[in-house]
C-alpha positions as CSV (number, residue, x, y, z in Angstrom):
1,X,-164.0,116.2,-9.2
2,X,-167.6,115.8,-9.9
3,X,-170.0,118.4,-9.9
4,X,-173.2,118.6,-9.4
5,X,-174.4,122.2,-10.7
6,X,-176.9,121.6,-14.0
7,X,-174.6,121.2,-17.2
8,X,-174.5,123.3,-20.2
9,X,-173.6,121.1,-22.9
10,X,-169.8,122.3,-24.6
11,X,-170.4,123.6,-28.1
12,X,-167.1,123.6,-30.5
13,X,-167.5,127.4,-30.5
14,X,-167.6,127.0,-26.2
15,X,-164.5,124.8,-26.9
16,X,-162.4,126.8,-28.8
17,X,-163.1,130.0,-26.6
18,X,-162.1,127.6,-23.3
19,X,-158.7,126.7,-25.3
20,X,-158.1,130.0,-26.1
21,X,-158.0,131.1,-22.6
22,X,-155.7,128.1,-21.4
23,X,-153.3,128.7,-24.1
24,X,-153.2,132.6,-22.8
25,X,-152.6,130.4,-19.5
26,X,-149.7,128.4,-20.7
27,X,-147.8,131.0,-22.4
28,X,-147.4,133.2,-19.7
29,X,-146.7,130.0,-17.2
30,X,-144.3,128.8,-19.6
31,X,-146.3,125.4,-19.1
32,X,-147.7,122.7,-21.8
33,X,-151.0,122.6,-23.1
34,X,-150.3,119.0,-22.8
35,X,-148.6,119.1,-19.5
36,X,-150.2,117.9,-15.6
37,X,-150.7,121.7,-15.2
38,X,-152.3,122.1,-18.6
39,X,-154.5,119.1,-18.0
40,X,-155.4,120.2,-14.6
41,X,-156.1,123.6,-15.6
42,X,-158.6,122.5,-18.1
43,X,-160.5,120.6,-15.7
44,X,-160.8,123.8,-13.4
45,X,-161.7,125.9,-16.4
46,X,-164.3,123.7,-17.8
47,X,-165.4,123.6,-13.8
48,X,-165.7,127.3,-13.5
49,X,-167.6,127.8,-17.2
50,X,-169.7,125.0,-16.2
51,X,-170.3,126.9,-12.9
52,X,-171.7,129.9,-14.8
53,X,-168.0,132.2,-15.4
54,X,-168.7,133.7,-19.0
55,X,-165.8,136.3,-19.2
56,X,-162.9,135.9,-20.4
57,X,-160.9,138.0,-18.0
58,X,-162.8,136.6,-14.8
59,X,-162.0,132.9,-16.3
60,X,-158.1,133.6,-16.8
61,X,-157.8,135.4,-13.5
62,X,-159.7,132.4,-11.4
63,X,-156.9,130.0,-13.4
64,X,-153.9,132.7,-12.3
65,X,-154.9,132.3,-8.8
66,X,-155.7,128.5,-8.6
67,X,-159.1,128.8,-7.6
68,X,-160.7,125.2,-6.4
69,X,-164.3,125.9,-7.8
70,X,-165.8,123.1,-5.6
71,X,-164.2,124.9,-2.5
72,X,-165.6,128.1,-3.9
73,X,-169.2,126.4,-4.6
74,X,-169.4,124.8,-0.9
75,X,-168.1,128.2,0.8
76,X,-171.4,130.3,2.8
């Protein structure tokens, strides 16, 4: 998915917050970091930070629901 929103560039500190939240993810899915649903989460979390979601909660709960943030971006 490409996006076309400017980018913030990902600092280590932005990293390690990002993994923190998909590990959150993970353990209550009972799914691998490493897994197609780890690696698919990711890319929607990095998409929804890069979209302008700062908080932590908001972040998790847009993963929980499986949020497109393309579909929400293009929506009226």
């Amino acid at each position: 998915m490409l996006t076309d929103w400017p980018k913030e560039a990902l600092t280590s500190e932005t990293m390690v917050f990002l993994k923190s939240i998909l590990q959150e993810w993970c353990v209550k899915n009972g799914a691998s970091i490493l897994s197609d649903a780890g690696a698919a989460k990711a890319r929607s979390l990095i998409d929804w930070y890069e979209f302008g979601i700062r908080d932590r909660d908001e972040l998790l709960r847009l993963l929980s629901e499986e949020i497109d943030p393309a579909t929400r971006a293009a929506s009226p």
